[in-house]
N, C-alpha and C positions, 0 to 999 in steps of 0.2 A: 471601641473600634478594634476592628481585626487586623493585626499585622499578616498581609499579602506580598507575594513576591511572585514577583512574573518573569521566572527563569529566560523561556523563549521570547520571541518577540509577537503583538496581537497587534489585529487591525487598532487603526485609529480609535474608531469611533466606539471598539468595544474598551479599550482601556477609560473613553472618556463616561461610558456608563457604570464602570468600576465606580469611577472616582466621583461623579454626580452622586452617588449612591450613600455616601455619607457613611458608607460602614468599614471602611477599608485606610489604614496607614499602608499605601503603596511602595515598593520599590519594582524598579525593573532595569533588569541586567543578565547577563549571560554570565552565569558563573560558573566553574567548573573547580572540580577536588576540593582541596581546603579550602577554597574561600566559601565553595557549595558550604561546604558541611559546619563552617563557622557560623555562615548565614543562618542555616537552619534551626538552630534553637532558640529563634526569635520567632519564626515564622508557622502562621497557625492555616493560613492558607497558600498552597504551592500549584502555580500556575506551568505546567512545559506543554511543548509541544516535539518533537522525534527527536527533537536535537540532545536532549536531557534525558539520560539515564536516571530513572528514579532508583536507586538501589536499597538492598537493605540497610546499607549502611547511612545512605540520606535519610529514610526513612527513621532510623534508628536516633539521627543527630538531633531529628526534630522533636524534641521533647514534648510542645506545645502542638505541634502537626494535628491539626482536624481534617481537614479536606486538601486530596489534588485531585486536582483538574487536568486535564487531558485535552489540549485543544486540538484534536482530532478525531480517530475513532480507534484505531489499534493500541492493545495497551501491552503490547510487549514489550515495551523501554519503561517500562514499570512493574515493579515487583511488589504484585498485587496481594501474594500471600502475606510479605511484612505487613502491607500497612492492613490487613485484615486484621492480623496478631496484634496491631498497635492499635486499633479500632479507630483505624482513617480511613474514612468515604472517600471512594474514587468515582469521580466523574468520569464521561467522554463525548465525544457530539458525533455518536454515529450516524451517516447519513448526509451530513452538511456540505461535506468532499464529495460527495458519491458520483455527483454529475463528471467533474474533473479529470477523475479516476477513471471514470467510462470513456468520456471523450478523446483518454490519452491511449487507449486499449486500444478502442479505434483508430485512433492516428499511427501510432505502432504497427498497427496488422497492414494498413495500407501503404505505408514505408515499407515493411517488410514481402511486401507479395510485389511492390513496383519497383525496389531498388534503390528508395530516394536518395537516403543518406550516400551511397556510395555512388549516385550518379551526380551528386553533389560538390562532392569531394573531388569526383574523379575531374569535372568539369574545373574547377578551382587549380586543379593540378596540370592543367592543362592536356586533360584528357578526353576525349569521344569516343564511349564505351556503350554506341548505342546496339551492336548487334549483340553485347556480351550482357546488357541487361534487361531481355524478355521477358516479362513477368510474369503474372496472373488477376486478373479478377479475380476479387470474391463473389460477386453473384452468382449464386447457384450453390454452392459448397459452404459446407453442414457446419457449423461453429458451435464447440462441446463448450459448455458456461458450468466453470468446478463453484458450488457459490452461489447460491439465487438469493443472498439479500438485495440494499438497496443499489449496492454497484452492480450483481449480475443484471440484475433485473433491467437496467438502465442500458446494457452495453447489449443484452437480450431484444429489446427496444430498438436500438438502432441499427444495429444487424440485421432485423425485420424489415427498417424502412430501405437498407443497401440490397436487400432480393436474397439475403443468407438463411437458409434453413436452421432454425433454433434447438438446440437439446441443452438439457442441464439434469445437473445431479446433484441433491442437497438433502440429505437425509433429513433436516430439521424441517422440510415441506411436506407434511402430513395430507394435504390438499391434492385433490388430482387437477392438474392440469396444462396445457397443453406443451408436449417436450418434453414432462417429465422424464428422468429415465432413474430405476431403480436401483440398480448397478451400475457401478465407474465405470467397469470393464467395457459394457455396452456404450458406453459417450466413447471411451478411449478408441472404440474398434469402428466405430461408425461415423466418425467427428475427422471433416479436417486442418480444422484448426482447431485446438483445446486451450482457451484463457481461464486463468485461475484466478477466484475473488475467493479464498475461504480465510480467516483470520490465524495468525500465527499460534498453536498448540501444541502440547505433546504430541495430540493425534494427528495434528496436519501437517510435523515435522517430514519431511524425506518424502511427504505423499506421493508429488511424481519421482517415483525413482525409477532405476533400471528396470522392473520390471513391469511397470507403469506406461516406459515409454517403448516398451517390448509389444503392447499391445497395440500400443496407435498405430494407424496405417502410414505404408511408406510412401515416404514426401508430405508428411503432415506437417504442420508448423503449429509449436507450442510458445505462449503468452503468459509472461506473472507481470502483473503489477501489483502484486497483493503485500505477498513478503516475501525477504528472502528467506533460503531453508526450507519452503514450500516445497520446492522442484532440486533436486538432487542435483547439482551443477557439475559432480564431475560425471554423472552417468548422460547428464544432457551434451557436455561436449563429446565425451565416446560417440551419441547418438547423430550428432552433428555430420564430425568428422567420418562415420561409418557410411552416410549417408540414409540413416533409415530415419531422418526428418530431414526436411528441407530444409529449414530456418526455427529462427527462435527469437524472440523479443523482450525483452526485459526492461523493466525501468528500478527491480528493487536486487539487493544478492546478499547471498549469506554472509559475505564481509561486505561492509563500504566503508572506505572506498572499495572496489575490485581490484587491489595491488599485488595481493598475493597471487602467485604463479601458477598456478592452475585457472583464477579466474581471469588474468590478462591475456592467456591465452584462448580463453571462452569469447571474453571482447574481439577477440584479433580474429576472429574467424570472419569471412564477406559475408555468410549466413546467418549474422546476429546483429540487428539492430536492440540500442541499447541507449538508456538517459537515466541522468543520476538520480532516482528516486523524488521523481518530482509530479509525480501522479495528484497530488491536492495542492502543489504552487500554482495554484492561479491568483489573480485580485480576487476573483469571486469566492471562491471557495476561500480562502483565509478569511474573507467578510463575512461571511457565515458562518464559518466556526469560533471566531475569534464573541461575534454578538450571544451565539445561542451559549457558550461560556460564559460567557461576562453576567448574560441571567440567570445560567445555574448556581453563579453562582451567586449572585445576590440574594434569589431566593432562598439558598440553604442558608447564611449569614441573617437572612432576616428569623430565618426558625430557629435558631439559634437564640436567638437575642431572648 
């Protein structure tokens, strides 16, 4: 049997196809520092999901370490060049969130063009802030998609069924079709809303930055639920506060929490609807990643054997 360890927490039912599986001495716990790093030289399979920093130095602890798992799809909370140099197989379930992730894009954009949150709040507070929150439709009005795998693609999808005109830019779509656009700059200057899906890299680091959002048109409103770091946050609040966007949405940021003082004042602005990075907490989507894990990883333990 293989000693497992399921840092994060997985659906039910994929923990119980772990354990039906007969290949696996299970533990599961949230561990962190020295207890992580005690753990780990016992442990030949390592299961996280965002919560868990894989580091080099976890990496490094687990002597035995064959395979982690990634029960998600982004694999920046893992430090992919270690376990390459250690020759540990890294899984991920890209695509099992995807829906989630789109759905929350969309919930986002339409918060942010009707004022929900703050007409919420305001109501709560015993306020009626109806002539100070006119909003906008999105029907008719062009939405730039940074990203056309299986989240643009999805949030591309429904945008179409809301009456929104599609454009995307994704150098890795070698295929012509429809929206394409071959240059950022052209999504940036013709787009007015720009939502970003591209995965966290050197190259994707700062991508929206100040001169990124120099291009957008004024009163554009820009979306990440991708990563944080993606989108340049102190050039986005500049862009806020100068007014050459209207709004901006977020659900991920380059620290989380956003305590640090430059991002709590990004939160604090009426033009930024914003949630704690919860783009793939649904039931459903952790039901889907937590199962399509549980049989990768079975089936890599059965090759093994």
């Amino acid at each position: 049997m293989f000693r497992l360890h399921v840092n994060d927490p997985m659906a039910s039912d994929a923990m119980a196809i772990l354990e039906d599986s007969g290949l696996f001495e299970i533990t599961a716990e949230h561990l962190e520092g020295e207890e992580l790093l005690d753990r780990m030289s016992e442990v030949e399979f390592l299961v996280v999901r965002s919560a868990t920093k894989v580091t080099s130095e976890v990496i490094a602890a687990g002597k035995k370490l064959k395979v982690i798992g990634r029960a998600g799809a982004g694999l920046d909370n893992i430090d992919t060049n270690a376990a390459k140099a250690q020759s540990v197989a890294v899984y991920n379930t890209p695509g099992a969130n995807s829906r989630s992730v789109a759905e929350l894009t969309i919930g986002l954009l339409l918060a942010l063009m009707r004022h929900i949150p703050r007409g919420t709040s305001g109501i709560k507070d015993g306020k009626w802030e109806k002539k100070q929150l006119k909003g906008n439709e999105i029907m008719g009005k062009t939405i730039g998609i940074i990203g056309y795998g299986s989240v643009g693609r999805q949030v591309a999808n429904m945008a179409k069924a809301l009456g929104m005109r599609v454009l995307f830019y994704d150098p890795f779509v070698t295929v012509e079709e429809e929206g394409l656009v071959e240059n950022l700059n052209d999504l940036l200057e013709a787009s007015d809303v720009v939502t970003v899906h591209v995965p966290k890299s050197p190259d994707t680091n700062n991508m929206i930055d100040e001169s990124a959002m120099s291009k957008m048109k004024k009163g554009a409103v820009l979306i990440n639920t991708a990563r944080g770091g993606i989108v340049d946050e102190e050039a986005l609040y500049d862009s806020l506060i100068s007014g050459k966007l209207a709004g901006a949405a977020m659900d991920v940021f380059e620290v989380e929490p956003p305590t640090d003082e430059l991002r709590r004042r990004l939160v604090g602005l009426d033009n930024v609807v914003c949630t704690p990075h919860i783009g793939a907490s649904t039931v459903e989507a952790q039901q889907r990643v937590g199962l399509e894990m549980a049989r990768i990883l079975v089936d890599v333990a059965k090759s093994m054997i």
